[in-house]
C-alpha positions in Angstrom: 50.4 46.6 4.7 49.0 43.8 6.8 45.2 44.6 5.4 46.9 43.8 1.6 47.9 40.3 3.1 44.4 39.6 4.5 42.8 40.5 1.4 44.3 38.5 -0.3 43.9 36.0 1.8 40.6 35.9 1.1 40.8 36.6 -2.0 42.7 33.1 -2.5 40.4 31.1 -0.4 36.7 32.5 -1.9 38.9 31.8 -5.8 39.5 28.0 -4.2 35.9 27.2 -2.2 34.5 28.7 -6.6 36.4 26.3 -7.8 36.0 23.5 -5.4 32.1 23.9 -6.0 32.0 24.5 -9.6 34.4 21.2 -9.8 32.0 19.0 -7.6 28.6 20.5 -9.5 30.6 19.1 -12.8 31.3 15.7 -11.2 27.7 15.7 -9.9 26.3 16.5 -13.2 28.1 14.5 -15.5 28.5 11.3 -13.6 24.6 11.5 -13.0 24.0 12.0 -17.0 26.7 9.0 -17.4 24.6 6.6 -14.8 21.2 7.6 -16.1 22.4 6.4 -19.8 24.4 3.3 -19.1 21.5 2.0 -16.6 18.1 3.3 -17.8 15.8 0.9 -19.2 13.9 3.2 -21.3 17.0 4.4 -23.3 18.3 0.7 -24.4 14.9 -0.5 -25.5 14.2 0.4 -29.1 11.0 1.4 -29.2 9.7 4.3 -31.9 6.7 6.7 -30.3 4.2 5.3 -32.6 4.8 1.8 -31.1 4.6 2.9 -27.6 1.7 4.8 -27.9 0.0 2.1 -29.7 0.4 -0.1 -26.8 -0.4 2.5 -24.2 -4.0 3.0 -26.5 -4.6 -0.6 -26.5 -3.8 -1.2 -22.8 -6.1 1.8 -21.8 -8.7 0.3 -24.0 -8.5 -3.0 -22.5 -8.5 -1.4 -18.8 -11.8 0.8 -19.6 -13.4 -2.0 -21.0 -13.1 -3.7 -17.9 -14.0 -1.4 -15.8 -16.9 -0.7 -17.7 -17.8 -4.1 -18.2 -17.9 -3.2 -22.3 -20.4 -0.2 -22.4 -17.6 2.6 -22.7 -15.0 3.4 -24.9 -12.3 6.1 -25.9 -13.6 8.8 -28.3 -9.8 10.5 -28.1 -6.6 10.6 -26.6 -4.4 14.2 -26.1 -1.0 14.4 -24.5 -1.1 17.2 -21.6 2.3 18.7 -21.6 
C-alpha cells in the first residue's frame, strides 16, 4: 500500500516540475516575441524590399568604387540564403 502512496507521489511532482517548465518556456517565448516587436528598429521603419535593396546596391557601389579607385564595378548581385 505504501508503494501506491509513493507513486503517486511522484507522479504529482514530475505532472508539477511539466507544468512549471512548459509555463516558464511560454513566458520565455512570448515575452521575448513581445520585446523584439515593441523595440526593434527594423520592424517600425517602413521600408518595402525594393527600397532597401536599392540602397544596399548603391552603397556597395559607392564602397567598390572606392576601393577600386573607379576601375571596377558590379556586373550582379544574388542573395545567398
Amino acid at each position: 500500500m505504501e508503494n501506491i502512496s509513493n507513486l503517486s507521489d511522484l507522479f504529482n511532482v514530475l505532472l508539477n516540475g511539466m507544468l512549471t517548465v512548459f509555463l516558464v518556456l511560454f513566458l520565455v517565448y512570448f515575452l521575448g516575441k513581445a520585446l523584439i516587436y515593441f523595440f526593434d528598429s527594423e520592424s517600425t521603419v517602413e521600408n518595402n524590399d525594393y527600397q532597401t535593396n536599392k540602397s544596399i546596391e548603391e552603397s556597395l557601389k559607392e564602397k567598390i568604387k572606392d576601393i577600386s579607385g573607379g576601375n571596377a564595378k558590379i556586373i550582379n548581385i544574388r542573395k545567398l540564403e
